[in-house]
C-alpha positions in Angstrom: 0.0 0.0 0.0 2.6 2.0 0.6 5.2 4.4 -1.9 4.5 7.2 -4.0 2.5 4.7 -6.2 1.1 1.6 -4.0 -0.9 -1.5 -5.5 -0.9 -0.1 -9.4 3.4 -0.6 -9.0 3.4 -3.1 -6.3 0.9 -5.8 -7.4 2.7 -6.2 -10.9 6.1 -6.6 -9.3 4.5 -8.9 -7.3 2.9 -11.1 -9.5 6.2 -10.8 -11.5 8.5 -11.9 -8.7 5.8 -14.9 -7.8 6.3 -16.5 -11.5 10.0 -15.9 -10.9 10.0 -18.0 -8.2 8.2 -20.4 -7.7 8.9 -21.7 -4.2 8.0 -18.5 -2.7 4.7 -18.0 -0.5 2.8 -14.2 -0.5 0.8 -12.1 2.1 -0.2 -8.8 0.7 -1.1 -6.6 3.8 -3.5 -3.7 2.9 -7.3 -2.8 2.6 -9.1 -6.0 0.6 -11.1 -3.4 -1.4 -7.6 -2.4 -2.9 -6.5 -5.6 -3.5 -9.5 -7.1 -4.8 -8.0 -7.4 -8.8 -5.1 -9.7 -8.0 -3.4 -10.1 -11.5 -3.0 -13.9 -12.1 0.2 -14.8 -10.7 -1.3 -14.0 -7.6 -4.6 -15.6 -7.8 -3.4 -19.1 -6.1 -2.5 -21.0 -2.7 0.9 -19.4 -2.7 -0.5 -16.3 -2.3 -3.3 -14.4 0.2 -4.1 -11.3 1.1 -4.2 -10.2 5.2 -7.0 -7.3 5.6 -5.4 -4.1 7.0 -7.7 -0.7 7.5 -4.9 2.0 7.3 -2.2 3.1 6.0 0.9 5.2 6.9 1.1 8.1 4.6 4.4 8.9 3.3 4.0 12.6 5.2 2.9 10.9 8.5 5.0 12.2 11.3 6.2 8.5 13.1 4.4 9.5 16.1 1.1 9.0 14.0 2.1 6.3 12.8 3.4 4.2 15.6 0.7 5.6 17.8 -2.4 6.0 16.1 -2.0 3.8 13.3 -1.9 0.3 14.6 -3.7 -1.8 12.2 -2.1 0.0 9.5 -0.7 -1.9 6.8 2.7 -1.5 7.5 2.9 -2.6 10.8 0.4 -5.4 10.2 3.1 -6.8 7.8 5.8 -6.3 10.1 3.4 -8.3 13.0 3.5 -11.4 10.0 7.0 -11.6 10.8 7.0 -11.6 14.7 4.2 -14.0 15.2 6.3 -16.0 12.6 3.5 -15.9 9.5 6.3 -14.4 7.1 10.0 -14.4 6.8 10.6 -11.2 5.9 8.6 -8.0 5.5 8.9 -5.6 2.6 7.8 -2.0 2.2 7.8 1.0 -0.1 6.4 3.3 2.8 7.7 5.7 5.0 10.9 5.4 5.8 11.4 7.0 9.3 7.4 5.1 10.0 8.8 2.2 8.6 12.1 1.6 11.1 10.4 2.9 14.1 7.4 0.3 13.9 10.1 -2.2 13.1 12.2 -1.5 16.1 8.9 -1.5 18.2 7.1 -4.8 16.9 9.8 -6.3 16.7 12.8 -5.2 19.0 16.5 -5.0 18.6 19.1 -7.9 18.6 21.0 -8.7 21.9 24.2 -6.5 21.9 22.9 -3.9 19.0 22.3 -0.5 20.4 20.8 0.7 16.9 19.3 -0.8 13.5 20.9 0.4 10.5 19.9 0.9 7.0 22.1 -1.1 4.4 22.0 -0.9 0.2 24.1 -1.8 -2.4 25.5 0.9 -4.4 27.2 0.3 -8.2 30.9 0.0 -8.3 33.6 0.3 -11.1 34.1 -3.4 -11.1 30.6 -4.6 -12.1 29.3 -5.0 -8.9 28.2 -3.5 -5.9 29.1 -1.5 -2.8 27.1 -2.3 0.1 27.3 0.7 2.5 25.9 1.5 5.9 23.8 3.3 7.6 21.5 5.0 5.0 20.2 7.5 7.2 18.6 5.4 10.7 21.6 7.3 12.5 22.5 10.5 11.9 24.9 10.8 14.9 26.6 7.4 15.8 29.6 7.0 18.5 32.6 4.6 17.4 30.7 1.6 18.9 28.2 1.8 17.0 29.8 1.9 13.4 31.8 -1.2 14.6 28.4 -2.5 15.2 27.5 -1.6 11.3 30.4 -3.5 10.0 29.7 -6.7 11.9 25.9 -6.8 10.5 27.2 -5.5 6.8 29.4 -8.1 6.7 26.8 -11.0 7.9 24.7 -9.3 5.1 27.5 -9.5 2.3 28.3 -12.8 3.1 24.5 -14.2 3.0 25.3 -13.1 -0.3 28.1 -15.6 -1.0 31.1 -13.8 -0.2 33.1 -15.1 2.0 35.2 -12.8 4.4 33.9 -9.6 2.7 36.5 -6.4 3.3 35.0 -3.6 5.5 35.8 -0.1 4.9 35.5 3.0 7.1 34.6 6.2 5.3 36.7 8.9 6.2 38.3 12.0 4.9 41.8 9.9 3.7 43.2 6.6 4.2 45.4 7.7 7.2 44.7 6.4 10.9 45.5 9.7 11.9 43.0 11.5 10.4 39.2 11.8 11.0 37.4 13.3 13.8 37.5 11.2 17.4 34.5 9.2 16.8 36.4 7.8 13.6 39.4 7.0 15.1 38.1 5.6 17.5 36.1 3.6 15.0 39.2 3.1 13.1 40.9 1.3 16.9 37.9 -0.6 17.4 37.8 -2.4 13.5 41.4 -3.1 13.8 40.6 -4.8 16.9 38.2 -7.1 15.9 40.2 -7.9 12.6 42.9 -9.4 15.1 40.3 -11.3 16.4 38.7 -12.6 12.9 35.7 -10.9 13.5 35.9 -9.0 10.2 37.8 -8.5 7.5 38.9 -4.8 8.3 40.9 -2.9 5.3 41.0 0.2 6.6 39.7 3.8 6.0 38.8 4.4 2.4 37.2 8.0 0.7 34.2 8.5 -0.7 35.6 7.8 -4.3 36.2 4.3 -3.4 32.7 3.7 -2.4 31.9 3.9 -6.5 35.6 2.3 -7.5 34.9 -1.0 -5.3 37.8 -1.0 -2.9 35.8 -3.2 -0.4 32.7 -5.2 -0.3 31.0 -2.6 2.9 31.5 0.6 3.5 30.7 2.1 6.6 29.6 5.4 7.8 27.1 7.4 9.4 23.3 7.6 8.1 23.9 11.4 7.4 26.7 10.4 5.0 25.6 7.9 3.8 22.2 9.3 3.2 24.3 11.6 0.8 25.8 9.4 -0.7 23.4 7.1 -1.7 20.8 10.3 -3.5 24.2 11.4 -5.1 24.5 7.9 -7.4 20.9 7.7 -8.0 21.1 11.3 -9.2 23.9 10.2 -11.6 21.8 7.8 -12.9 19.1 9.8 -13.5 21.6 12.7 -15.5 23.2 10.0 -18.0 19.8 9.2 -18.6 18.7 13.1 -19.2 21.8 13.2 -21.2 20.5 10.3 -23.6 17.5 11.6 -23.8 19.0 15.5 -24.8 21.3 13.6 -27.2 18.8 12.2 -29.3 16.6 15.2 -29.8 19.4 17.1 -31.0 20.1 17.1 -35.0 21.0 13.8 -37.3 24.9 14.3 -36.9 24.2 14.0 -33.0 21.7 11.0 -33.2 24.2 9.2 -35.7 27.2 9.8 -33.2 24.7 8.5 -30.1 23.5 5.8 -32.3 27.2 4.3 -32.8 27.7 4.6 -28.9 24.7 3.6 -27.7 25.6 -0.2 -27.2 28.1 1.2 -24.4 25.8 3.9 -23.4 22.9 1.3 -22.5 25.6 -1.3 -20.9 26.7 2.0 -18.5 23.3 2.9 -18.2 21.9 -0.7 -16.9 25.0 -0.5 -14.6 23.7 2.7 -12.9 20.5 1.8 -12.8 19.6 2.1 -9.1 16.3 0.1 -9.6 19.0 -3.1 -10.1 20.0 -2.1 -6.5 16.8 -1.0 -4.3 15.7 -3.3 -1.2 17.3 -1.9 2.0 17.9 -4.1 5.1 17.1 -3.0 8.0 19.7 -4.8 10.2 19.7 -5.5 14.0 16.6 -6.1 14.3 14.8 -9.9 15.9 13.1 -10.2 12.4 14.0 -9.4 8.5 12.8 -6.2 7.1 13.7 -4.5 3.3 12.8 -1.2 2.3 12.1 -0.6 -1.0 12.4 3.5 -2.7 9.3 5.2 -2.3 9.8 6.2 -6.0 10.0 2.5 -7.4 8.6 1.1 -10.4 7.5 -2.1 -10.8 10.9 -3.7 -11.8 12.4 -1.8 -8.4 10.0 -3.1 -6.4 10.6 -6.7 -7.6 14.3 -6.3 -7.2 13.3 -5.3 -3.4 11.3 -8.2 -3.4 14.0 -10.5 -4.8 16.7 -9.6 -2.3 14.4 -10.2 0.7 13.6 -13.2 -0.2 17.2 -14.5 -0.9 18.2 -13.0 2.4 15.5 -14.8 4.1 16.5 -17.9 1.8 20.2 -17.4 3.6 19.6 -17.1 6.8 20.6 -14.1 7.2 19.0 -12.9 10.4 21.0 -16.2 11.8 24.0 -15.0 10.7 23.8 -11.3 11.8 23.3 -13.0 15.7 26.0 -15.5 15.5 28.3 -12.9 14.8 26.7 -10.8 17.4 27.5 -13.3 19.8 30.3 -13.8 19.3 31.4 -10.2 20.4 29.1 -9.4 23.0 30.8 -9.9 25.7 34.1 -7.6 23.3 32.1 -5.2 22.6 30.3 -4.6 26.4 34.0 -4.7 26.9 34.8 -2.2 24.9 31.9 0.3 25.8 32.6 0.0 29.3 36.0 1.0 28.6 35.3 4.2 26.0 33.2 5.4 28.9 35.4 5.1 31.9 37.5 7.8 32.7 41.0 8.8 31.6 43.7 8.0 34.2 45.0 11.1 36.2 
């Protein structure tokens, strides 16, 4: 129900990802009267629809809706996964709504202070840059992004990479450098690489996000907030640019024409609907966010990396490596906040 476009971009991506894969099982939470048209994919046993009566508006302050909202459709969803209906949850809706009812219905992980927001961003290599947090946490202390890196890098290797490299943004590769909450950070990472918690290659710049140099970047949500609208706005200019190209005269269309095969292959790697489904790690159940602004092929990308998360156990693996650095990282806290020696 949710987005900037709701069931006429969600039930097609729907129905789209359900003949894509077959073994999956769909609850589509919202008001029956809006999903009474299923398109056919959805019209069998693997798929039913759980009656919600509200919504959260994508302008709803959270207080509305975590307080007076509480059969909307969001958090309805969000309940399938606690009570242990769904796997994962997946939503186009309100961001800020959408991590506060998460965090409420379904709490955070033992020994994880805050959830973060993680994506994949495109790289220079062909792949993707997953980076962390997205905007959950505008202000984070040096625990925290240490935190980030151990659930990026349960998240990364759900994917099938095995000991993915952890970056920690910062304004140049030098320990020295950074504010105290980054070096501090910095001491912490290095710490738990000596004790194969991580694979920890050290601070990178905000070029390398886009150039690949590790599998996670990590940062705050402020940061990486920015960082994530700057690459879908340079999507969205080489597509202007095409567009401008080809309304210009026949020398100009002839010259585009000859490029386009590279043109396309650049654009398709930019293309940040290939990328969309957020996870909302550290919480006690799986939850994706899709963009607000998706189309049907984003949202079934969303859709498609919840469900192979949920496929890889990945709210299993986030915890194991939790637990295994409780105890280190109580340690640790206890430590940053005891004073100095005299």
């Amino acid at each position: 129900m949710g987005g900037d476009f709701g069931p006429p971009v969600t039930l097609p991506a729907c129905a789209a990802f359900a003949a894509a894969c077959p073994q999956a099982e769909l609850l589509l939470v919202g008001h029956p009267d809006a999903l009474a048209s299923l398109p056919a994919p959805l019209a069998s046993a693997r798929c039913r629809v759980v009656p919600a009566a509200e919504v959260v508006a994508m302008d709803d302050p959270v207080e509305v809706a975590l307080r007076r909202k509480k059969d909307s459709s969001m958090r309805v969803a969000i309940a399938q996964v606690k009570d242990g209906a769904a796997d994962v949850a997946v939503s186009a809706g309100n961001t800020g709504a959408l991590m506060a009812i998460a965090r409420f219905v379904l709490k955070t992980l033992d020994g994880i202070d805050r959830p973060a927001i993680a994506t994949q961003l495109p790289n220079a290599t062909g792949g993707a840059t997953t980076v962390l947090d997205l905007g959950a946490n505008v202000d984070c202390e040096a625990e925290h992004l240490l935190q980030f890196a151990l659930m990026g890098s349960a998240l990364v290797a759900a994917a099938g990479r095995d000991s993915p490299s952890v970056g920690l943004l910062n304004v140049g590769e030098e320990i020295i450098k950074g504010n105290d909450v980054i070096k501090r950070a910095g001491q912490l990472l290095r710490e738990a690489a000596a004790r194969g918690l991580l694979n920890f290659h050290g601070n990178v710049e905000g070029n390398d996000i886009f150039k690949g140099t590790t599998d996670i970047v990590v940062c705050d949500g402020f940061v990486g907030n920015v960082a994530l609208k700057t690459s879908e706005g340079l999507a969205a200019m080489i597509g202007s640019f095409l567009r401008e190209e080809f309304s210009r005269g026949w020398y100009a269309r002839l010259a585009a024409a000859a490029a386009w095969p590279v043109l396309m292959r650049l654009k398709r790697r930019l293309d940040h609907r290939r990328y969309n489904g957020a996870a909302l790690l550290g919480l006690r159940g799986l939850v994706f966010k899709s963009h607000g602004s998706a189309d049907a092929l984003a949202f079934e990308h969303a859709l498609r990396r919840a469900y192979d998360a949920a496929q890889a156990g990945l709210l299993d693996r986030v915890q194991r490596r939790i637990a295994q650095t409780t105890a280190w990282l109580e340690s640790a806290a206890s430590s940053a906040s005891s004073p100095a020696p005299t």
